[in-house]
N, C-alpha and C positions, 0 to 999 in steps of 0.2 A: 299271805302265808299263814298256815296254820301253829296251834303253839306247838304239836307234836316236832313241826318241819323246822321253825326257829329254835326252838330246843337243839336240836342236830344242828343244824348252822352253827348256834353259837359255842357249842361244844367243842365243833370240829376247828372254831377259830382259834379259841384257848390252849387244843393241845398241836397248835402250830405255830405257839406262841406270839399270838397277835393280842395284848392288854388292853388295847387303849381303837375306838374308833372316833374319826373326829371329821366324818365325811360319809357318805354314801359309793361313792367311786375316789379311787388315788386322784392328785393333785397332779400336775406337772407343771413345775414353777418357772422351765425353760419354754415354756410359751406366752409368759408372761407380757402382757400387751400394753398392762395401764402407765398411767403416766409418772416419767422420770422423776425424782426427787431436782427441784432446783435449787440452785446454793444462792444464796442472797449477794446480790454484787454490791460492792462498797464504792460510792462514788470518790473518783478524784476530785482532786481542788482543780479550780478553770486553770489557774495560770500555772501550773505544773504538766510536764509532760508526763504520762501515763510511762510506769517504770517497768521492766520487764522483769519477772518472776524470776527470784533468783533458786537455782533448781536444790531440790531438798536432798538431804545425803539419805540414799537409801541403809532401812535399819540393817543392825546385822543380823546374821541368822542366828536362833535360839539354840544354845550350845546343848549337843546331845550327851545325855547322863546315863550314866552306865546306869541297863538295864532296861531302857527303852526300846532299844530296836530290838527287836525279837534274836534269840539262840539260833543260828543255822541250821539247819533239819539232822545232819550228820552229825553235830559237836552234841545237840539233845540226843541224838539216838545213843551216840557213847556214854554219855553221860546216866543216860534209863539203863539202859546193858549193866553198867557196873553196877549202880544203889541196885537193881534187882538180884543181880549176884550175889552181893553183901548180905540179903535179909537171909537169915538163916530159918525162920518161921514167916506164917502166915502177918502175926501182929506187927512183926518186925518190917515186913514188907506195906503193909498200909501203911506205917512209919514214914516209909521210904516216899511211896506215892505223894502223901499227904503233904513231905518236904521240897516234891519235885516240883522245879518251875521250870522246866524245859519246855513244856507243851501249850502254844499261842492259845489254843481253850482255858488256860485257868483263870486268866485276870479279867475274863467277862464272865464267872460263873462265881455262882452264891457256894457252893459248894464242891468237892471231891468226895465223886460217888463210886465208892470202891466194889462192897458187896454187900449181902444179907443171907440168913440162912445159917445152916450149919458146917463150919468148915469140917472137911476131912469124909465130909460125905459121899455114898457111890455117884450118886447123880450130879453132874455140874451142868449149870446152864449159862450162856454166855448173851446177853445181849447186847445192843447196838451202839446207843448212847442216852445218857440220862436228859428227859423231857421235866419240862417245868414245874411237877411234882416233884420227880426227882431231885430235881437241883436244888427245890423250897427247902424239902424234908432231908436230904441225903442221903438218901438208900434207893437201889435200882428198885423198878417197876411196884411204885407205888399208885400210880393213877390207875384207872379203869381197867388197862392195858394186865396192871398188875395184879387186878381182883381176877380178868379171866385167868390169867396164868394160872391164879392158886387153885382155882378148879381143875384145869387143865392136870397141873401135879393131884390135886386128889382124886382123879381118876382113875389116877395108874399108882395110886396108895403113897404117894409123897408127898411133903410137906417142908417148908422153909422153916415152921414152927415148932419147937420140939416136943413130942406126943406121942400118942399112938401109931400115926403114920410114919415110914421111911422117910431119912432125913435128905435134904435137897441143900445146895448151895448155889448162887445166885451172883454173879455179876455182870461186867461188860467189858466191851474191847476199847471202850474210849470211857474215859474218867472225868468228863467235865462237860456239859449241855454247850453245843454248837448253837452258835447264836440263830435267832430263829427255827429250831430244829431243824437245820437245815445237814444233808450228808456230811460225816467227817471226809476230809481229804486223805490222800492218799498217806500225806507227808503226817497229818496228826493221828494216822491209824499204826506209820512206821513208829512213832515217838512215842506212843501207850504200848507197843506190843513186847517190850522184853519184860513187862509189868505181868503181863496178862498171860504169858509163856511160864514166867515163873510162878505165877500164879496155880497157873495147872499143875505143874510140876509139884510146887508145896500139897497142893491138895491134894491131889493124887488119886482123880476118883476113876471107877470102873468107866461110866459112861457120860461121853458131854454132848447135850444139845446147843445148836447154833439157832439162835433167832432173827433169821433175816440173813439182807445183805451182807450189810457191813460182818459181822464174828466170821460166817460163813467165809467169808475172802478174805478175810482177817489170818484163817489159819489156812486157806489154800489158795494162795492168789491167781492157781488157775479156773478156783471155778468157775460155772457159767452164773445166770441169776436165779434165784431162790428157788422162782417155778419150775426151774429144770433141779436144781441139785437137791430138794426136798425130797426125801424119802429113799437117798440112795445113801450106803453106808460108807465113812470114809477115813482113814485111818491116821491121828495127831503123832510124830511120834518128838517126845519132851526134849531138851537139850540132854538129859540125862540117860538116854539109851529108851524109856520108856513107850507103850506105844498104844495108844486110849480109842480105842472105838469114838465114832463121831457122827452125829447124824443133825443134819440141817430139818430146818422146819419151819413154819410161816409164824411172825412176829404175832404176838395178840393183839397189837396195833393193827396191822394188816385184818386179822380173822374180825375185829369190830368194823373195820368197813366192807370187810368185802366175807359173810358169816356163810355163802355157799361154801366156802372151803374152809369151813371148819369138816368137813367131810374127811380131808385129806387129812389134815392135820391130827385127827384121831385116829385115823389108821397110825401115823408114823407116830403117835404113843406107845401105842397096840405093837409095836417092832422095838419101842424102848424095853417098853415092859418085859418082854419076852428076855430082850439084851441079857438086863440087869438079875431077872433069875434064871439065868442059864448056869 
């Protein structure tokens, strides 16, 4: 393998959060064939008979403390519903998030990654879930994923940073890096979304892009997958009466492996852009 090809390998292992390799192929320890540990017998005396094992009281079970077995999906979703009700502003609402312990993602993750960027902006952009950068530093689309993006917005004259470019805003539909980046479930996308609903609603922007799966079906659970609902326009409308142009579009995760469809993906800027100065 050449160094270009392992470069790429080991990249692609990192942002699939795999740290540590300690083998060439997985292990399977249920095939395990070598020999049993013996326990050393203790001899009896000759002139005693051998006494039978008197049987041992089994332990009790480890008493469970409030706060171990996980929130039930419905008692966290009330529970998100109100603290997002309650924030009256954007800061007040990361408040909210940051105090929230309803969602099984938080007690495996370094971090609660809310947003970045400029609130109150026309442009909002909604991604998936925060990847290992993410969750290091705490702020969405910090890694690779998140340098294309920032080209991406300075194509079509936005920016996250405040300057010359139109301002952009920046978060996601789940707040805490899924172990392994592996998909949020359906149940930890219902538990982040009255976060993410009022989210839009505080911000209040003209236009929001969906990156990927997850936001896309985050805000319409009937859509299809990405490759079909990219580029077609789709209408949010807020708890508040409100009602935000929408348009899905492919992850920059996605456009780094698969960069023929960066094709597409600049067309459906080329349809933001137009949106936004209409």
């Amino acid at each position: 393998m050449d160094a270009v090809a392992l470069r790429a390998l080991l990249t692609w292992y990192a942002e699939m959060g795999i740290d540590d390799i300690t083998g060439e192929v997985p292990s399977d320890f249920s095939e395990w064939t070598g020999p049993a540990k013996k326990m050393p017998q203790v001899p009896q005396p000759a002139q005693q008979a051998p006494r039978a094992a008197s049987p041992q009281p089994k332990p009790a079970p480890a008493p469970i403390i409030p706060g171990d077995a996980p929130v039930p999906a419905d008692e966290a979703i009330a529970a998100a519903k109100a603290a997002a009700a309650a924030a009256t502003d954007i800061e007040s609402l990361r408040e909210a998030i940051m105090a929230f312990d309803g969602c099984p993602l938080k007690p495996g993750a370094r971090n609660t990654v809310i947003d970045d960027g400029i609130a109150g902006a026309p442009l909002m952009l909604l991604g998936e879930a925060p990847g290992r950068d993410e969750d290091r530093i705490g702020k969405p689309f910090v890694g690779r994923a998140g340098q294309l993006l920032d080209r991406m917005l300075a194509a079509i004259g936005h920016s996250r940073q405040e300057g010359e470019l139109a301002p952009a805003y920046i978060s996601n539909a789940i707040f805490w890096r899924p172990p392994g980046n592996r998909a949020p479930t359906k149940a930890e996308i219902a538990i982040c979304f009255p976060f993410v609903e009022r989210l839009i609603e505080l911000n209040a922007p003209k236009v929001i892009i969906t990156l990927g799966n997850t936001p896309t079906q985050t805000l319409f659970e009937d859509a299809p997958g990405i490759t079909r609902s990219r580029g077609t326009w789709r209408d949010h409308a807020t708890a508040g009466g409100a009602v935000i142009p929408v348009l899905p579009t492919f992850h920059p995760a996605f456009l780094l492996r698969q960069p023929a469809q960066k094709r597409l993906a600049w067309a459906d800027l080329i349809e933001i852009r137009k949106r936004l100065q209409s």
